[in-house]
Residue frames as a rotation matrix with the C-alpha (Angstrom) as fourth column:
UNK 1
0.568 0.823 0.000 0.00
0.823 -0.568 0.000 0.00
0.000 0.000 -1.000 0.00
UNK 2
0.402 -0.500 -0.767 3.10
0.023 -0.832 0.554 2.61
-0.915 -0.240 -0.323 1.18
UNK 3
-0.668 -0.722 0.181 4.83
0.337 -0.078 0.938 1.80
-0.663 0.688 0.295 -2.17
UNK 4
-0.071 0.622 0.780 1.68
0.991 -0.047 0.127 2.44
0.116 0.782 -0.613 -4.24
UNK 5
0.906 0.299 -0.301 1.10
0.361 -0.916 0.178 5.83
-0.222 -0.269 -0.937 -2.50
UNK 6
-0.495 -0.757 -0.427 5.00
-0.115 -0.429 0.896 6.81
-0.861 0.492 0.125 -3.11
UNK 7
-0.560 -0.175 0.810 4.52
0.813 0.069 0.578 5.84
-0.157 0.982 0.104 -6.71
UNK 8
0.214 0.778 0.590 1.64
0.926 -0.354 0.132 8.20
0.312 0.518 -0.796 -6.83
UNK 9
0.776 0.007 -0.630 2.82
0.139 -0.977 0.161 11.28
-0.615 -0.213 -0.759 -5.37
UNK 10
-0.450 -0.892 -0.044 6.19
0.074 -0.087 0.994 10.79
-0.890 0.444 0.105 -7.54
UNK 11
-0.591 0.231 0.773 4.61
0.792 -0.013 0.610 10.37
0.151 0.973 -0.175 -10.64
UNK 12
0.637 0.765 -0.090 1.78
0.756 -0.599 0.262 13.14
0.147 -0.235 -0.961 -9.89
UNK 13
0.793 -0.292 -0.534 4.39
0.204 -0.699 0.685 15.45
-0.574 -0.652 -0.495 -8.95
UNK 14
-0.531 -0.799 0.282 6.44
0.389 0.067 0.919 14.92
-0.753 0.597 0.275 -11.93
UNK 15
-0.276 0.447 0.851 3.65
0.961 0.161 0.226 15.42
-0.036 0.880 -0.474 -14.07
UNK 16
0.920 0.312 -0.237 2.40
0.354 -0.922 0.160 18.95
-0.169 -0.231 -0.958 -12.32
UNK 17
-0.333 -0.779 0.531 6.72
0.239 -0.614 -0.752 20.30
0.912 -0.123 0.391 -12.11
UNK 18
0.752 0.327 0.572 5.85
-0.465 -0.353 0.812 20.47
0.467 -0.877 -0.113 -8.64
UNK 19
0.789 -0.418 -0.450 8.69
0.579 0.749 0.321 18.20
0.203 -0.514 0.833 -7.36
UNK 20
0.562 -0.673 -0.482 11.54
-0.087 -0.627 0.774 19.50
-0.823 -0.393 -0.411 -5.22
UNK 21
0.506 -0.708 0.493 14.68
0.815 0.205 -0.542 20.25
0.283 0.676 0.681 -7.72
UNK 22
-0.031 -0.977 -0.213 17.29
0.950 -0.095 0.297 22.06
-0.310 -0.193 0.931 -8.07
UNK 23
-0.273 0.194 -0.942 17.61
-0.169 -0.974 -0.151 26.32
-0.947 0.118 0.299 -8.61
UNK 24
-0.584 -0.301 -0.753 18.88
-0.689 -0.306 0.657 25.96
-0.429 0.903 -0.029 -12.07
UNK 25
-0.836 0.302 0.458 16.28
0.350 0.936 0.022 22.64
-0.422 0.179 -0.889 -12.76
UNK 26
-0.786 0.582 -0.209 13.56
-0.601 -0.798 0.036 24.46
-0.146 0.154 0.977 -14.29
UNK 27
-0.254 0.836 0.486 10.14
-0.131 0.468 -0.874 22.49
-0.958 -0.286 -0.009 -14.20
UNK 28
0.550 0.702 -0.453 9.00
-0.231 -0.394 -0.890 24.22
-0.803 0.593 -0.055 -17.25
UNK 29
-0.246 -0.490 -0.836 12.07
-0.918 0.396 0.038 22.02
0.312 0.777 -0.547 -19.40
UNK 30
-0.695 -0.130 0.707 10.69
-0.373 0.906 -0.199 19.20
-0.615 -0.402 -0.678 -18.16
UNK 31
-0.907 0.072 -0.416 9.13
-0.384 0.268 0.883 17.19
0.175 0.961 -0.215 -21.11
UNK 32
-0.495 0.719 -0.488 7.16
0.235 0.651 0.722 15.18
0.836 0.243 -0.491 -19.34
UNK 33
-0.795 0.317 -0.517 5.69
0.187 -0.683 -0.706 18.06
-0.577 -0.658 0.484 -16.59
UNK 34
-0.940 0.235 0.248 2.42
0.135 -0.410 0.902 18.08
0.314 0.881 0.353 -19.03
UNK 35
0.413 0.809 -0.419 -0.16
0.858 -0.192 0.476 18.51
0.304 -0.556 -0.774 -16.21
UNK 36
-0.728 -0.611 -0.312 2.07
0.685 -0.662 -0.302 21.89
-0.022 -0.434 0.901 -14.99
UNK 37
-0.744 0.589 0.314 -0.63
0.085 -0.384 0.920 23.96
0.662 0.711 0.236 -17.05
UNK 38
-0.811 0.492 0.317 -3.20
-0.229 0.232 -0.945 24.71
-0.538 -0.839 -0.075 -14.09
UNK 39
0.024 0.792 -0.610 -6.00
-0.998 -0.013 -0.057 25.25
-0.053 0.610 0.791 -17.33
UNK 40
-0.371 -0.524 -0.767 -4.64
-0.724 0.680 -0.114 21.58
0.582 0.513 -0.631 -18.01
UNK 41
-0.986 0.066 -0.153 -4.63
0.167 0.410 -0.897 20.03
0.003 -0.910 -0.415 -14.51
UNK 42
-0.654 0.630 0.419 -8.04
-0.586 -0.071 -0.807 20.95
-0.479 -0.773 0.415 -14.37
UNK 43
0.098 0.272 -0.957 -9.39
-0.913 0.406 0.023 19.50
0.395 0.872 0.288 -17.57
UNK 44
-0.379 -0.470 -0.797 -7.46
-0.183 0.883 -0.433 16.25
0.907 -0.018 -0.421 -16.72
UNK 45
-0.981 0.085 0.174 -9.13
-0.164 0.106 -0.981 16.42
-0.102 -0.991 -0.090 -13.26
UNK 46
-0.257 0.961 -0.106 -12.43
-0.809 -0.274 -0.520 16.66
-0.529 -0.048 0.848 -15.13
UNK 47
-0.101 -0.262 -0.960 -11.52
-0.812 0.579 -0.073 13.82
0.575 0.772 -0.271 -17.37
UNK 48
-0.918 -0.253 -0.304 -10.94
-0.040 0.823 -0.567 11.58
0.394 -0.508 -0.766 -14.39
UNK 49
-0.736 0.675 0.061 -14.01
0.016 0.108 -0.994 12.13
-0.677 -0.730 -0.090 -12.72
UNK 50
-0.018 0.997 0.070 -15.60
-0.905 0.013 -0.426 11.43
-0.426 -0.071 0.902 -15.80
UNK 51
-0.559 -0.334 -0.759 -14.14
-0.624 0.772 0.120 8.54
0.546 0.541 -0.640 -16.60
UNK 52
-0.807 0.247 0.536 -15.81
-0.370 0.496 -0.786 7.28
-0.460 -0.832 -0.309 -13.40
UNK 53
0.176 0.915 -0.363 -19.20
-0.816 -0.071 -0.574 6.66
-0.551 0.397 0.734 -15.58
UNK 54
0.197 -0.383 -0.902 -17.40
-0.962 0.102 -0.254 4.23
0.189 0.918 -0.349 -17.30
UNK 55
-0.599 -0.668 0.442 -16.59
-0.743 0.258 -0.617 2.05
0.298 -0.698 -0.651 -14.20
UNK 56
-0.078 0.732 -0.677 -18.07
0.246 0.672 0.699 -1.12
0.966 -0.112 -0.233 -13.20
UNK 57
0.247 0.969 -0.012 -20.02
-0.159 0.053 0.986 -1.07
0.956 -0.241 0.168 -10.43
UNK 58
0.644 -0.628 -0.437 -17.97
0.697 0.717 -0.003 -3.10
0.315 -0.303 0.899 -8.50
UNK 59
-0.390 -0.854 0.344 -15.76
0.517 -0.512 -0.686 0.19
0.762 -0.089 0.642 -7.71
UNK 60
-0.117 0.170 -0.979 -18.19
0.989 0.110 -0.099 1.21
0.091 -0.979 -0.181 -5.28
UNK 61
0.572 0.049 -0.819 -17.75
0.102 -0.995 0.012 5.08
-0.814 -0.091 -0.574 -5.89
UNK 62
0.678 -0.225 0.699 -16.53
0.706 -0.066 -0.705 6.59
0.205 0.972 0.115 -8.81
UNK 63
0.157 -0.982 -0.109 -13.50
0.986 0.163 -0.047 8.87
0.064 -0.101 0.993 -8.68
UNK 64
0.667 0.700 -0.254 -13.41
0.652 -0.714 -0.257 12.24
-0.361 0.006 -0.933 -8.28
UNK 65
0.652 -0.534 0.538 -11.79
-0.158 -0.790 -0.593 15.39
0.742 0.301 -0.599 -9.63
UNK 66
0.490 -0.646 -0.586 -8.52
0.872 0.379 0.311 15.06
0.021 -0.663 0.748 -8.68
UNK 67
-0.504 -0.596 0.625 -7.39
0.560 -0.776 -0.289 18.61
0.657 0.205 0.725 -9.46
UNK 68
0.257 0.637 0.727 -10.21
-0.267 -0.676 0.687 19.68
0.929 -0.370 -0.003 -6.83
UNK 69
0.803 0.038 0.595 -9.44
-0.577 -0.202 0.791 17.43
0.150 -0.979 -0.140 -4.20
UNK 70
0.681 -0.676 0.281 -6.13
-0.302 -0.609 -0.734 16.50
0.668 0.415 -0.619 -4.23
UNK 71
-0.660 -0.751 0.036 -4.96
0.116 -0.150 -0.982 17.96
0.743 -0.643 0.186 -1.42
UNK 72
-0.700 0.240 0.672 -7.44
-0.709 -0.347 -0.614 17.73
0.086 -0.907 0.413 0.71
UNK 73
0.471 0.728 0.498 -10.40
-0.647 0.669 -0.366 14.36
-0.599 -0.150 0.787 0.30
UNK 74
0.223 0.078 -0.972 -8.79
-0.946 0.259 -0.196 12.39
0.237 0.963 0.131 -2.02
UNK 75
0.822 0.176 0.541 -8.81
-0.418 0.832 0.365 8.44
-0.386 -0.526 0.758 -0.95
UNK 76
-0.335 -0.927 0.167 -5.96
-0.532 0.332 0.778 6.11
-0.778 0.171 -0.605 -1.26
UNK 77
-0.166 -0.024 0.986 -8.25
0.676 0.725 0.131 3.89
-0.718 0.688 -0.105 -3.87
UNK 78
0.848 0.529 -0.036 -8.15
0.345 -0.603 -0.719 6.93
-0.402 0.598 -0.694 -5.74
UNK 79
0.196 -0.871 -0.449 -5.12
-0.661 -0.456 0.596 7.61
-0.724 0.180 -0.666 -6.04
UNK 80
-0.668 -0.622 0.409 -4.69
-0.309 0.732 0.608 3.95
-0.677 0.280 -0.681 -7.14
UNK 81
-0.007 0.415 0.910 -7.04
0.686 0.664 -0.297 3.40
-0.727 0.622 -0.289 -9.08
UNK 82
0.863 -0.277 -0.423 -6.09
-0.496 -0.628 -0.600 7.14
-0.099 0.727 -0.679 -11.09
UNK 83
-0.117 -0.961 -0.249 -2.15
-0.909 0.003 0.416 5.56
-0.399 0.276 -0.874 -11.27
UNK 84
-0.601 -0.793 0.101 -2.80
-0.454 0.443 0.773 2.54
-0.658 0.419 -0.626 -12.30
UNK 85
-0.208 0.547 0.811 -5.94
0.712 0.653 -0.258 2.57
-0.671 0.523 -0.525 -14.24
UNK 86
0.810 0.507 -0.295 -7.00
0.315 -0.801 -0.509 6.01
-0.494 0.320 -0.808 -15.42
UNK 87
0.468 -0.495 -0.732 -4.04
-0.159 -0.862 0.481 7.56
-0.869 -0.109 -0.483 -15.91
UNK 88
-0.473 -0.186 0.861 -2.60
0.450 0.790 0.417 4.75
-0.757 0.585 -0.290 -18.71
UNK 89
0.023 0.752 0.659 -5.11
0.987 0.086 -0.133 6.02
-0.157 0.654 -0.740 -20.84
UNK 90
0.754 0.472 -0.456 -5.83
0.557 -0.828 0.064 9.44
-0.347 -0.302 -0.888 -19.88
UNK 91
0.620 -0.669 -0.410 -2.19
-0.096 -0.583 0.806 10.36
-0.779 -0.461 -0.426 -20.66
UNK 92
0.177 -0.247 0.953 -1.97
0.585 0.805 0.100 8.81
-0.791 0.540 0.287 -23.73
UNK 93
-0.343 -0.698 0.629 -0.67
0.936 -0.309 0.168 11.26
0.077 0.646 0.759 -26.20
UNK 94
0.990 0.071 0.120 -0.20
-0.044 -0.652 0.757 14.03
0.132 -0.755 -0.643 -23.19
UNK 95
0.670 -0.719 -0.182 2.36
-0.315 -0.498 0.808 12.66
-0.672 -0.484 -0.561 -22.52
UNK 96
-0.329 -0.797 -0.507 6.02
-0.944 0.291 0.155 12.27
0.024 0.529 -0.848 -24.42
UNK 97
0.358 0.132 -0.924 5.63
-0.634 0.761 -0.136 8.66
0.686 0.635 0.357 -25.93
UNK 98
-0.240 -0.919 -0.312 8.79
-0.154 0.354 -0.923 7.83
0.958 -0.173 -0.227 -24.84
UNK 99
-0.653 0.188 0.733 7.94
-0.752 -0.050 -0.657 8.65
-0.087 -0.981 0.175 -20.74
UNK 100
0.397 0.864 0.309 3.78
-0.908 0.418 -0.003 6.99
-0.132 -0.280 0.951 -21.48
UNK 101
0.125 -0.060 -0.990 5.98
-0.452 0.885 -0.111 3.36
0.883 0.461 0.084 -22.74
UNK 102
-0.443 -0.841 -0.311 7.91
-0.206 0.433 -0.877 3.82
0.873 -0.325 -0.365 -19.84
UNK 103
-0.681 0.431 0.592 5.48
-0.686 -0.091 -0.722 4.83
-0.257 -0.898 0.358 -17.11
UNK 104
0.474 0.852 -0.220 3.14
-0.875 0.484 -0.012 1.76
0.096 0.198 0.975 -18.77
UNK 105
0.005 -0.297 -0.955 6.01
-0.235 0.928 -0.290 -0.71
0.972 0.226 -0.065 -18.17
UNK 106
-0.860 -0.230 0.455 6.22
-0.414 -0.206 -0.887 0.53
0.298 -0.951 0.082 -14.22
UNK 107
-0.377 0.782 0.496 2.43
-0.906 -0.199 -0.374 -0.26
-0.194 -0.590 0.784 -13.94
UNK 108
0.158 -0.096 -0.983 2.95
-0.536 0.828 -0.167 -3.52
0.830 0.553 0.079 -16.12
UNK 109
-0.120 -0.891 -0.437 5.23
0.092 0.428 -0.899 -4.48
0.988 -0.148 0.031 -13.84
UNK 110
-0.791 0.175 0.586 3.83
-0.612 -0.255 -0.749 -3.39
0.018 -0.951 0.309 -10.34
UNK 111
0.352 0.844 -0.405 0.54
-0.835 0.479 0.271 -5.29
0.423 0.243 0.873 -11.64
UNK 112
0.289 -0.112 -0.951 2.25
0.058 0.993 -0.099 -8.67
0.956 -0.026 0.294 -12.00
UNK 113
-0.637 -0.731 -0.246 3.97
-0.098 0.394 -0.914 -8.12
0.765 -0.558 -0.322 -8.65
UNK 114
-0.476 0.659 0.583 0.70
-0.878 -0.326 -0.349 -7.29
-0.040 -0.678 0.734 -6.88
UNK 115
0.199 0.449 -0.871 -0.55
-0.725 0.666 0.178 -11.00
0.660 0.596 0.457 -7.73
UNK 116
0.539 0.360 0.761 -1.21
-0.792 0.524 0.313 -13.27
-0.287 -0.772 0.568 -5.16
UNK 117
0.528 -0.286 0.800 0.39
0.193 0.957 0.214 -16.08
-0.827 0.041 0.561 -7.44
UNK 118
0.380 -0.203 -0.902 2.96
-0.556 -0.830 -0.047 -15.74
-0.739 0.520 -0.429 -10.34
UNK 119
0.966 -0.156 0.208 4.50
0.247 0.796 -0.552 -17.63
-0.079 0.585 0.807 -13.40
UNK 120
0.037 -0.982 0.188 7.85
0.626 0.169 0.761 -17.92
-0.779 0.090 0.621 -14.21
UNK 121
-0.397 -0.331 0.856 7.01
0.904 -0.303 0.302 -16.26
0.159 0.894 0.419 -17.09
UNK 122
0.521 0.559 0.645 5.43
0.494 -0.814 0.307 -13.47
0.696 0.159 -0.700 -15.85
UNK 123
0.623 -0.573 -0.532 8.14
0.281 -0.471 0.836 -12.63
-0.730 -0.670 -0.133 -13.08
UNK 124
-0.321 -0.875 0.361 10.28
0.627 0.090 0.774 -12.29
-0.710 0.475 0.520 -16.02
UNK 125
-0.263 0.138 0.955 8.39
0.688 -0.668 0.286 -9.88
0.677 0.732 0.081 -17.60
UNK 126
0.848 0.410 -0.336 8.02
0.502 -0.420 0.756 -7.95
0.169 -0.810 -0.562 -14.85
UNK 127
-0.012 -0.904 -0.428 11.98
0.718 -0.305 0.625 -7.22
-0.696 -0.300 0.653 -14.63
């Protein structure tokens, strides 16, 4: 659960240029900062919360705007279920390719480890 919540403020915090850095580190050269844009961030915040309409049942509550609440109501199965379902999608050509292959092999790969049971072949794709 603690590693899912890191992943999400790291990634979420890359995407806004909100993450600590360095004087000379400017956010705003950061390719793959493409939520920085508050006009953006909110869109994409409206996007998630309607994707929720989309959701089976089975989710119990649909997601809200995450650019509204954030910082203040947002639930931990929100988070997860914006990092490693919504967001896959939602970010698709938002963000740099290159970053969406990589940040889809991290969630590839957190998936298979989250599995109760595992093949041989699927721990190996996981590395």
């Amino acid at each position: 659960m603690h590693l899912a919540g890191n992943i999400s403020d790291l990634l979420i915090s890359l995407w806004r240029g909100t993450l600590d850095h360095a004087v000379d580190d400017d956010p705003a050269d950061w390719p793959w900062a493409v939520l920085s844009n508050e006009d953006v961030w909110r869109v994409h915040g409206n996007a998630v919360e309607c994707a929720g309409h989309f959701l089976p049942s089975s989710y119990d509550h649909k997601p809200r705007n995450i650019a509204e609440k954030i910082n203040t109501q947002y639930k931990t199965w929100e988070f997860q279920l914006y990092i490693f379902g919504l967001a896959p999608i939602l970010l698709y050509g938002t963000l740099p390719l290159v970053y969406w292959r990589n940040y889809c092999k991290l969630i590839h790969g957190f998936q298979i480890m989250c599995q109760s049971t595992l093949t041989k072949e699927e721990l190996l794709d996981a590395l």
